[in-house]
FILUM-317057 format. One record per residue: residue in one letter; x, y, z of N, C-alpha, C, CB in turn. Coordinates in steps of 0.1 Angstrom, whole numbers, plus 5000, padded with zeros to 4 digits. Glycine has a CB too. Example, Ala and Ser with C-alpha at 12.3 -4.5 7.8 and 13.67 -1.06 7.14 Angstrom:
// residues 2
A513249435078512349555078513249675078511349555090/S512849785071513749895071512950005079514149945057/
***
This chain:
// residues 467
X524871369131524671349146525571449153524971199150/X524671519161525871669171526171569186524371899180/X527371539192527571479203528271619210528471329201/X527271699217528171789224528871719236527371889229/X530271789235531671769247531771869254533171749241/X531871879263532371989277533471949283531271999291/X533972039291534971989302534571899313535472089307/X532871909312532371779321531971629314530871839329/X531771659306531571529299530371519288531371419310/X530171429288528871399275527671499278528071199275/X526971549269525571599271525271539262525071749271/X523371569260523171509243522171609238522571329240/X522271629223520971709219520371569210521371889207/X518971659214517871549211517571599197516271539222/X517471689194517071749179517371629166518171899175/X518871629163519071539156518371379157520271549156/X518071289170517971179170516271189164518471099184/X515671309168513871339165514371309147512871559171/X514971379145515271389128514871299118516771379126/X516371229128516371029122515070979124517270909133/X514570969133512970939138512170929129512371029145/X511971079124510871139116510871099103510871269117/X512171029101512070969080512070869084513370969066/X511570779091511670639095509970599086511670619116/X509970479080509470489072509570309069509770609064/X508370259065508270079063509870039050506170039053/X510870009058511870009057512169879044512470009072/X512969949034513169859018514069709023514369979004/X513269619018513869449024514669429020513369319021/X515469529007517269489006518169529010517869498997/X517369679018518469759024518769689039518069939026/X517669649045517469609055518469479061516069589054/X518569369046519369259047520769329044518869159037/X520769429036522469439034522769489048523269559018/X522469569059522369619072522969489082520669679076/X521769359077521969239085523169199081521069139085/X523869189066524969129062526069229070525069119044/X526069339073526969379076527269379094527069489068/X525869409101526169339114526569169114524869349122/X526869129108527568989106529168969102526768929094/X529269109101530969069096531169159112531969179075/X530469129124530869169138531669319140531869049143/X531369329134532069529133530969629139532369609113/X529769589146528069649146528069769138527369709163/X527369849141526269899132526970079133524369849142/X526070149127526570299130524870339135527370409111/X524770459139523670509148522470509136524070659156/X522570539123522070559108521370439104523470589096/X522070299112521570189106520670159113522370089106/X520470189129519770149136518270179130520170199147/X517970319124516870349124515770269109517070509126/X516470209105515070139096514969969105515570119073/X516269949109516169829117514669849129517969809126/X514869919134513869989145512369949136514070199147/X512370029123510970019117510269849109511070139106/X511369749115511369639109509969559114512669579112/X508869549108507669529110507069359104507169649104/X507769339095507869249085507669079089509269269080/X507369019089507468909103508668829097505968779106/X508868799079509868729074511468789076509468709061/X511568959078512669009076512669039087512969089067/X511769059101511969029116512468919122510969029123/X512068799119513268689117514468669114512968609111/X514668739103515968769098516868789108515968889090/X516268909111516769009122517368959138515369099126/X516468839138516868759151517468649144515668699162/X517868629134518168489135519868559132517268369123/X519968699130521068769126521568789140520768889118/X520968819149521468839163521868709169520468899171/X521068649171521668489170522468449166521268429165/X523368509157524368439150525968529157524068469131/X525268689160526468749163526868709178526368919160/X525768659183525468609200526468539204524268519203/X526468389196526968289193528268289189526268229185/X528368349177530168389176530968449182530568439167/X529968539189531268619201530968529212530968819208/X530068499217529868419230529868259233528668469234/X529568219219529268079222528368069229530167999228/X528167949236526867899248527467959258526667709253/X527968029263528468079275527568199281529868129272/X527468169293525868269299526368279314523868169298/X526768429315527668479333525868459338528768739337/X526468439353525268469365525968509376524268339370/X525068599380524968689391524068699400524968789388/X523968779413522968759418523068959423523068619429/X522069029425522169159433521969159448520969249427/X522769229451523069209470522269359473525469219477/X521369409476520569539480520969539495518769549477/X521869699499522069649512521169809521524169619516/X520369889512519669959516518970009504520270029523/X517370029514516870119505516570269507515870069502/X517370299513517270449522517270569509518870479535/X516570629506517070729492516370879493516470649477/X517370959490516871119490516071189474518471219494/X516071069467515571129454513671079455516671039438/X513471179448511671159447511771099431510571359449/X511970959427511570899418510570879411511770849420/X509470889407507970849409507770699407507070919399/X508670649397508470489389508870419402509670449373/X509370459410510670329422510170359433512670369423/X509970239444509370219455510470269467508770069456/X511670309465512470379470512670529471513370339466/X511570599463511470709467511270789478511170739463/X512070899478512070929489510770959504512670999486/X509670999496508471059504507070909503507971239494/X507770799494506870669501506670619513507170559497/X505970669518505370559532504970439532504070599538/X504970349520504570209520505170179524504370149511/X506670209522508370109523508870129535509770149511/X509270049537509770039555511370049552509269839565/X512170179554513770179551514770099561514270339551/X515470059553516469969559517769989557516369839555/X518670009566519869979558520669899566520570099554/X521069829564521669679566523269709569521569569550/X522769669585524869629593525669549587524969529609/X526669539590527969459581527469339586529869489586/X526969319598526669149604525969119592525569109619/X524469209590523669129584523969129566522169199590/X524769219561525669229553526369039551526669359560/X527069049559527968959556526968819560529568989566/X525668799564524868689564524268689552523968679574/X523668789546523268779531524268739523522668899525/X525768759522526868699515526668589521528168759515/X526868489533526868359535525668279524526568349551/X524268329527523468279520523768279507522468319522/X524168389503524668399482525668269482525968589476/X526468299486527768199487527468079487528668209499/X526068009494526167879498524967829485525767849515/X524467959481523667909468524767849457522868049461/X525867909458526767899443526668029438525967789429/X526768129444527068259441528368279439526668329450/X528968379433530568399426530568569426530868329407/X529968629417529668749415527968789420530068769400/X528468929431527069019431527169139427526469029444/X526269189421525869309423524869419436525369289412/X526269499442525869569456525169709448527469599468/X523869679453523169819452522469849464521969809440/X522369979465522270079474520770189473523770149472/X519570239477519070319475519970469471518470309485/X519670569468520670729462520870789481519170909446/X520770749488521370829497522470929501521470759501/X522471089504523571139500523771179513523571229489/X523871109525524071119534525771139534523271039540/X526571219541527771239542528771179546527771299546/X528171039550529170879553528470809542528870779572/X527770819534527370689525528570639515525970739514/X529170679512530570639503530970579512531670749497/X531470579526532170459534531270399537532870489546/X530070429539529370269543529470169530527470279549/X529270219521528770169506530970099503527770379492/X531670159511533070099510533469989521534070219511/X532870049532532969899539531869779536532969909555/X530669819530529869699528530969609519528269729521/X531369689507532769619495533269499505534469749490/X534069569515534769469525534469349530534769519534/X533269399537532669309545532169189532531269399554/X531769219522531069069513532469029509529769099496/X533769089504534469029500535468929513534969119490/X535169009525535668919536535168779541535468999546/X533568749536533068669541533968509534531568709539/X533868469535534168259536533568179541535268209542/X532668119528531668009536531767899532530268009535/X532767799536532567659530534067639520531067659521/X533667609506534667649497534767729488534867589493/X533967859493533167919483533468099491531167839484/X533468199481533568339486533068419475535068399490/X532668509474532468629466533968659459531768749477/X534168649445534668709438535168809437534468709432/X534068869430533869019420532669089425533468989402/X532369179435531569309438531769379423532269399453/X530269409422530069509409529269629417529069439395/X529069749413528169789424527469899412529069869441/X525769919421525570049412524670119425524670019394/X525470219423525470329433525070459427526770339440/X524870599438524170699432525770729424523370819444/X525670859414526870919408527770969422526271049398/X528870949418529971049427530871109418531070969439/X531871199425532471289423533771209417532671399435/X534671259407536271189401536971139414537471329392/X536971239423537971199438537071069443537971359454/X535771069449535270929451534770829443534570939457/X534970839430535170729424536670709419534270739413/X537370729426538970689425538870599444540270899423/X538270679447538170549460537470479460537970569472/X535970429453535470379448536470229442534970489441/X537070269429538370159424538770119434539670199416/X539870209446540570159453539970049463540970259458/X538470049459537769909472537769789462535669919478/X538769769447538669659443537369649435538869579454/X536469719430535369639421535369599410534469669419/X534169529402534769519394533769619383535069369393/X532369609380532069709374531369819384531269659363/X531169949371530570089383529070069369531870339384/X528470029377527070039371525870169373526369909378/X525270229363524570349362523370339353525470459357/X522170389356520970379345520470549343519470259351/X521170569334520770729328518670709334521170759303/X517770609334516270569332516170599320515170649340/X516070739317515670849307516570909296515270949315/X516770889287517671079284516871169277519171089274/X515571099277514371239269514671309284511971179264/X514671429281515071579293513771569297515571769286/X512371609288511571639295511071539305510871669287/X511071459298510671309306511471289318510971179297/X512671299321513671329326512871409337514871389317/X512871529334512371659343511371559352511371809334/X510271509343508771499351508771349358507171519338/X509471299356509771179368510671189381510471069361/X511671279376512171329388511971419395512971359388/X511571419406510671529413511371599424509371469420/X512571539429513571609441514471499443512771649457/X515371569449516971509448517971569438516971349444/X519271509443519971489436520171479423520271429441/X518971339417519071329406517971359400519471229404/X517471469402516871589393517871629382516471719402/X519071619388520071669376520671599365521071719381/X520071649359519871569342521771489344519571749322/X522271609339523371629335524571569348523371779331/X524071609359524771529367525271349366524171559376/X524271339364523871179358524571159349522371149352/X524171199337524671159327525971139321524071199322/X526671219332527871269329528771179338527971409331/X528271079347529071019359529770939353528370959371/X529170909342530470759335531970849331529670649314/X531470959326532671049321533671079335531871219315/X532871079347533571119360534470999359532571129375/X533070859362534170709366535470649355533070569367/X535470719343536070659332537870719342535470749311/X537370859342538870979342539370929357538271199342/X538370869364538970829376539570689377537970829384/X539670609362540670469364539170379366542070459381/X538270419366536870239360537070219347534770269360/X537570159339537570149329536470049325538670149326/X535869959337534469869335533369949337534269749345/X532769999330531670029332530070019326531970129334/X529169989336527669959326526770119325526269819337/X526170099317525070189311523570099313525470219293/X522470209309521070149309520070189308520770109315/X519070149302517970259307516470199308517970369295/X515670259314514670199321513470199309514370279335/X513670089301512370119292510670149298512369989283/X510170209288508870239295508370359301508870169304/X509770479299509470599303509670719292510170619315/X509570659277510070729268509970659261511170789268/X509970719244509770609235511070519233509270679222/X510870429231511870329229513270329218511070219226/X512470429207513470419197514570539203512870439181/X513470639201514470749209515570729218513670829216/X515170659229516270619242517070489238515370569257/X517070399221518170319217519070389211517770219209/X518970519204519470599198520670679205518570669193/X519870719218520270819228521570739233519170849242/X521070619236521970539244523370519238521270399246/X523170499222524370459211524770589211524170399196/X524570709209524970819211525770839228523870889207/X525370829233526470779248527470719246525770679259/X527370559240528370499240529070549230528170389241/X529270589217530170629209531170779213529470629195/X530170859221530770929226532170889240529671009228/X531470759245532870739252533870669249532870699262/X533370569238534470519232534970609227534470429224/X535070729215535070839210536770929223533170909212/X536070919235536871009250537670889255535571079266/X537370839252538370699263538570599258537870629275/X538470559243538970489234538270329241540770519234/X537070319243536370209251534870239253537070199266/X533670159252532470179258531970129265531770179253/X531170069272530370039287530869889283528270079289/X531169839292531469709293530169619293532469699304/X529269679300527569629297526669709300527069519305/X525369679292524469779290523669669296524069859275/X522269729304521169679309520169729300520969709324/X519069649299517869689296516369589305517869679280/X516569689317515369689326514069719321515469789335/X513069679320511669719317511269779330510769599312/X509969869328509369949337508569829346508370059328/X508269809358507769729362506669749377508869649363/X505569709379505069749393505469759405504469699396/X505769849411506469869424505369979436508269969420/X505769899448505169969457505170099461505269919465/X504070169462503770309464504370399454504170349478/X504770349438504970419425503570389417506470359416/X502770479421501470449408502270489397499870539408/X503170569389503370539375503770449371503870599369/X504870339383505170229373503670109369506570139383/X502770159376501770019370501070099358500269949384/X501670229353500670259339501870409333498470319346/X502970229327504170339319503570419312505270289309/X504670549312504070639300504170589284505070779301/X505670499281505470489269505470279272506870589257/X504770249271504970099274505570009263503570039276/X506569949265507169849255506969709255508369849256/X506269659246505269529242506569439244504469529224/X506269289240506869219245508169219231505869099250/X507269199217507669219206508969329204506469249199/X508469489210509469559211510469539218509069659213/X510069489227511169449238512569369231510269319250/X511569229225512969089221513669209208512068869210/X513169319205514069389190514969509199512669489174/X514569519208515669609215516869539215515269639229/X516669389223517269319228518869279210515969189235/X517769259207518569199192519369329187517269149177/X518669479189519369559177521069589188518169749170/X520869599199521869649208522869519202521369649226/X522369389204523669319201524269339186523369169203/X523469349180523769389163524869549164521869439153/X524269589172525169739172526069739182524269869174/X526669669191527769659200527469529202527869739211/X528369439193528369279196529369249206528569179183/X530769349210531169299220530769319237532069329217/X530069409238529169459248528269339256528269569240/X528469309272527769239277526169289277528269229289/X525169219274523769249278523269169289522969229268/X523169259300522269239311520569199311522369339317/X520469099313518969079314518469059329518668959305/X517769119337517469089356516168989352516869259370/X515968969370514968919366513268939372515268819367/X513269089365512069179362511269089356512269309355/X511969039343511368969333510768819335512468969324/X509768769332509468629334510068519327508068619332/X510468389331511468309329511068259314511668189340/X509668309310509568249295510468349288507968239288/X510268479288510868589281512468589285510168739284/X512768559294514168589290514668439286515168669303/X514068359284514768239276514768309259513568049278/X513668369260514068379242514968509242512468409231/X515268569251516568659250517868619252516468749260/X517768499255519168449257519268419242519468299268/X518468389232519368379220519968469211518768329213/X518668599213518868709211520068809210518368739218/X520868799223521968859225522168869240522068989218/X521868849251521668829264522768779269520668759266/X523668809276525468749277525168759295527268899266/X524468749304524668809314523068769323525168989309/X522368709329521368689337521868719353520768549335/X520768769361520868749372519768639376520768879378/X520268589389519568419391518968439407520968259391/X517568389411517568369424517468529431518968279427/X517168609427517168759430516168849441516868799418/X516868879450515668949462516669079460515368859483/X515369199457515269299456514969409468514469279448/X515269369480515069399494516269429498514569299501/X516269519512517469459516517069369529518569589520/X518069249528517469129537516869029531516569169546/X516569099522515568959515516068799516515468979495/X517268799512517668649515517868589524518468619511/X518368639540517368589547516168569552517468589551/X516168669553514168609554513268569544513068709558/X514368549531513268539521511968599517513068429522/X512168719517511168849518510868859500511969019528/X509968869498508868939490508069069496507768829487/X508469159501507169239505507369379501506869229521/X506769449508506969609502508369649503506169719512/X509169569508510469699508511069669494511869669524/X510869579485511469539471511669679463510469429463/X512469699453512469799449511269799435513969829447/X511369679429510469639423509569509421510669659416/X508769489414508569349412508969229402507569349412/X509269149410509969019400509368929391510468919408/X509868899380508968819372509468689368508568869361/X510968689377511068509374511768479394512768459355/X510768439397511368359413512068239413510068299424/X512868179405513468079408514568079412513468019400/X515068019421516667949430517667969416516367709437/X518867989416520067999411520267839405521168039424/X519367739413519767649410518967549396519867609423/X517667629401516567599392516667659377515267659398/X517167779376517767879368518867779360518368009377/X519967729366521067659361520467539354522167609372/X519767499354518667329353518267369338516967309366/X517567489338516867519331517867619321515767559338/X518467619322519267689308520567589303519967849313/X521067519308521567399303520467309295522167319314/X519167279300518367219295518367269278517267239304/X518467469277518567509263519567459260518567639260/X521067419262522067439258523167529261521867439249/X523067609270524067709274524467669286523567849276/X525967719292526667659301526767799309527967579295/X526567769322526667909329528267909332525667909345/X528468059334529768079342529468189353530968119333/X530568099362531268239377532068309374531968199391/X532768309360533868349361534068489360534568289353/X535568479374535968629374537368669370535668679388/X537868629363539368589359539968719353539368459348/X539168829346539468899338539669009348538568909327/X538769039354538869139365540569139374537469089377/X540568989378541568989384542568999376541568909391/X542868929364544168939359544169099350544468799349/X543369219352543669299347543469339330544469289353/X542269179325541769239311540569299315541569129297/X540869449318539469529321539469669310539369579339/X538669749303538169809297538269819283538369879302/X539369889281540369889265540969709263542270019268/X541969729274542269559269541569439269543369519274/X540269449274539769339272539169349258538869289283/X538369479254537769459241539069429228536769609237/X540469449235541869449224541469299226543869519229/X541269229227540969039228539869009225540968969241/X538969069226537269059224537069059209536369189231/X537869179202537369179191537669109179537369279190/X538969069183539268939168539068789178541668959159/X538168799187538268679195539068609197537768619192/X539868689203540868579214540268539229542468669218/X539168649236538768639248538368509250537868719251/X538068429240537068289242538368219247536268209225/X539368189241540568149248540168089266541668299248/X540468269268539968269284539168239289539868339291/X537668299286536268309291535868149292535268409280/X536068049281535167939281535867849291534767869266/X537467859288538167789299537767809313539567829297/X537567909316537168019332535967989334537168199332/X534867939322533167959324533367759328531768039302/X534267699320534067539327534567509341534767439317/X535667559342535967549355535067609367537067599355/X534667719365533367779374532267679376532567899365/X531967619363530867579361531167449372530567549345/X531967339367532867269374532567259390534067329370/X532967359396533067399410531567409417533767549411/X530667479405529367469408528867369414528867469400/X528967279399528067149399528967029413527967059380/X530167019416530466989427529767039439531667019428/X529667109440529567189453528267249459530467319451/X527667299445526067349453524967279445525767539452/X525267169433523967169422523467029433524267129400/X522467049431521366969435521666839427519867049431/X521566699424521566569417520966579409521166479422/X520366659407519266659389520166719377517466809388/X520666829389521566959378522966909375521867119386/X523066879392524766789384524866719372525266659393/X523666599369523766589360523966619347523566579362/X522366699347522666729334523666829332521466779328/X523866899338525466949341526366919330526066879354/X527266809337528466729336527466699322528966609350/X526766699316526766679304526766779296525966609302/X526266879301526466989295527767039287526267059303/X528467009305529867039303530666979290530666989315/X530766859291531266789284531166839270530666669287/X529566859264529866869249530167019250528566819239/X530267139261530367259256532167249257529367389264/X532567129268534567149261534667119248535867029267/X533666979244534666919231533967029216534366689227/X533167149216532867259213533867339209532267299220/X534867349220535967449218536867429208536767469230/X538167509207538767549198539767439205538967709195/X541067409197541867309205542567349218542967279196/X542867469212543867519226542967539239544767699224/X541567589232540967659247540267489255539167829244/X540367389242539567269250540467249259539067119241/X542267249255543067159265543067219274544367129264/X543367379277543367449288542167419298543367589284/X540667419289539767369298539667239305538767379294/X540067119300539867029305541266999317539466949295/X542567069316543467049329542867189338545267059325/X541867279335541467309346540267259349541467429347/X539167209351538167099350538466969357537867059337/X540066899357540566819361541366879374541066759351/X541866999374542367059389540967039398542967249387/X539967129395538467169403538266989408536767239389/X538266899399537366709403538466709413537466529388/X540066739415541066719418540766789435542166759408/X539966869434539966939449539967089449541266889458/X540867119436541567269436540067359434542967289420/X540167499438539067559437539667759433538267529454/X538967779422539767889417540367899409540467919423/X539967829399541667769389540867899375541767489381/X541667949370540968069362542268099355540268199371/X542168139340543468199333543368319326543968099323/
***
């Protein structure tokens, strides 16, 4: 594998990943299992392994495969499942996208970009859902104040206070900036810098991007290299399945990340995997170039956790609420809940053309919580890590012989805790508080006691209790 380095940062040659590609071949059932035995001793995978995993066709040694992910899911994560919600506070954008209803030369979409008032009313509404953490996204606007507006919107959500309840942790994913503004960027406090290369097939690359900014391949691809050198040491990766063949752009992707762990001794703190989806005034998104079946989809989902088990996986909700239930077993550490893709949407509770795409699961934050306890998994708010400073390197120094659970499950009950007080509906409380219950006496000794004197602060009144 060639990982070219510059003084700007990562590029990638495609030659070698076509290589791997091309000997791919109905892959031998013992090599395949010794592959699974060794994503099991939680160390993942090398880029070499991925590719007969990819060709796993088999229905008995495809099970394998998930019931292997399943396992690494579970040992690093336990039942433990973050939620979020995305805050869009414009869709104003100078790039000609073709797939995304934010491009620039669509006349369907009515552009918006959203005052701090109406800013800080879409935080009220998040907040009073049981919101903790959002994700602030922005259309690519490269207008010559967009870094300050995009810094005081930071402000304005983290200023708001509704009740007993505030915004945490701002994550944001914004167009690329320069080392100097993504050092002011940090200085607004966030907590991840979120980025989706879409593409890294070049050509493909080329023919979707039609003007802007991010016509440039390389500009792109290289911004995590900018945000690393500038002190983010949280950062997500992603890519937009559906515009390239799939295996190619899993490959590409691990090739990214080993190259920054490789430069910065650390890799993306979470990877997304968005599917291509129907959006207004993008006729290519209703007829992807390379479409990924539902099948391909749940093995994406599985090989990523097999190959970076400490790595959050993002799942939105593009996806319909049947499919990402079977991704939560998969490897799925991360949902967004309750989700308007607008800016404004949550007040007016808009569905309409200005969305950036279309949604495939509409349910309330609250409905969402009901229904995944119902599986067995216990949501968390928690933002504990951010604030106490286990962010990039030193959180995976805890992640990887599992100590993080320590913190995380203690932080995910208490969240939870605060929740079901405060915003769950009488159905959810319930089953809730039962949830709760058997996912403390689950834990390890130390992290049950820590959880249950914070669990007993939250019934007590206290709000915030996190270690």
């Amino acid at each position: 594998m060639t990982i070219v380095q510059s003084s700007a940062g990562f590029d990638l040659h495609e030659a070698p990943l076509w290589e791997y590609l091309a000997t791919t071949s109905e892959p031998d059932s013992h090599h395949v299992r010794a592959l699974l035995d060794k994503a099991r001793d939680l160390g993942g995978l090398d880029l070499e392994d991925l590719v007969p995993l990819m060709a796993v066709e088999d229905p008995e040694l495809l099970a394998e495969l998930f019931a292997t992910a399943r396992f690494v899911k579970e040992s690093i994560y336990g039942r433990r499942l973050v939620l979020f919600a995305p805050l869009y506070v414009s869709n104003r954008c100078s790039n000609e996208c073709s797939y995304c209803a934010f491009r620039a030369r669509n006349q369907e979409v009515v552009r918006r970009a959203l005052s701090q008032e109406e800013i800080a009313e879409e935080t009220r509404i998040l907040i009073r859902d049981g919101h903790k953490r959002v994700l602030l996204v922005a259309g690519e606007s490269h207008a010559r104040d967009s870094l300050d507006y995009i810094l005081e919107s930071i402000a304005t959500v983290y200023g708001v206070k509704e009740g007993p309840g505030e915004i945490r942790r701002v994550n944001v994913n914004i167009a690329p900036l320069t080392t100097e503004d993504f050092r002011r960027l940090k200085g607004a406090g966030i907590g991840t810098y979120q980025i989706f290369q879409e593409t890294y097939h070049h050509d493909t690359y080329a023919q979707v991007h039609l003007g802007g900014r991010k016509t440039d391949y390389r500009w792109r691809v290289q911004a995590i290299d900018r945000a690393m050198t500038a002190g983010l040491d949280d950062c997500g990766l992603g890519v937009l399945f559906g515009l390239a063949d799939w295996r190619f752009e899993l490959l590409a992707l691990m090739t990214h990340i080993r190259h920054l762990e490789t430069t910065f001794g650390v890799g993306p703190h979470t990877i997304s995997v968005p599917r291509l989806e129907p959006a207004t005034g993008a006729p290519l998104a209703q007829q992807p170039p390379a479409p990924v079946d539902d099948r391909s989809f749940l093995k994406i989902v599985a090989l990523l956790r097999l190959a970076v088990p400490y790595t959050g996986l993002i799942m939105s909700t593009r996806e319909t609420a049947a499919l990402r239930r079977e991704t939560l077993a998969l490897g799925v550490s991360q949902i967004s809940a309750g989700s308007r893709t607008n800016p404004g949407g949550y007040t007016a509770d808009r569905r309409d053309d200005m969305s950036q795409f279309s949604l495939g699961d509409h349910r309330s934050l609250d409905e969402v919580i009901q229904d995944i306890t119902r599986l067995g998994y216990v949501p968390s708010f928690c933002t504990g890590c951010y604030r106490l400073g286990r962010t990039g390197a030193d959180f995976m120094d805890l992640a990887r012989p599992g100590d993080i659970k320590d913190h995380c499950d203690p932080n995910a009950a208490s969240t939870f805790q605060e929740y079901l007080m405060d915003y769950a509906t009488p159905a959810t409380r319930a089953q809730g508080e039962q949830a709760l219950d058997g996912f403390i006496a689950g834990m390890g000794d130390s992290a049950a006691r820590y959880a249950r004197t914070m669990v007993a602060k939250v019934r007590q009144g206290r709000r915030d209790v996190y270690r």
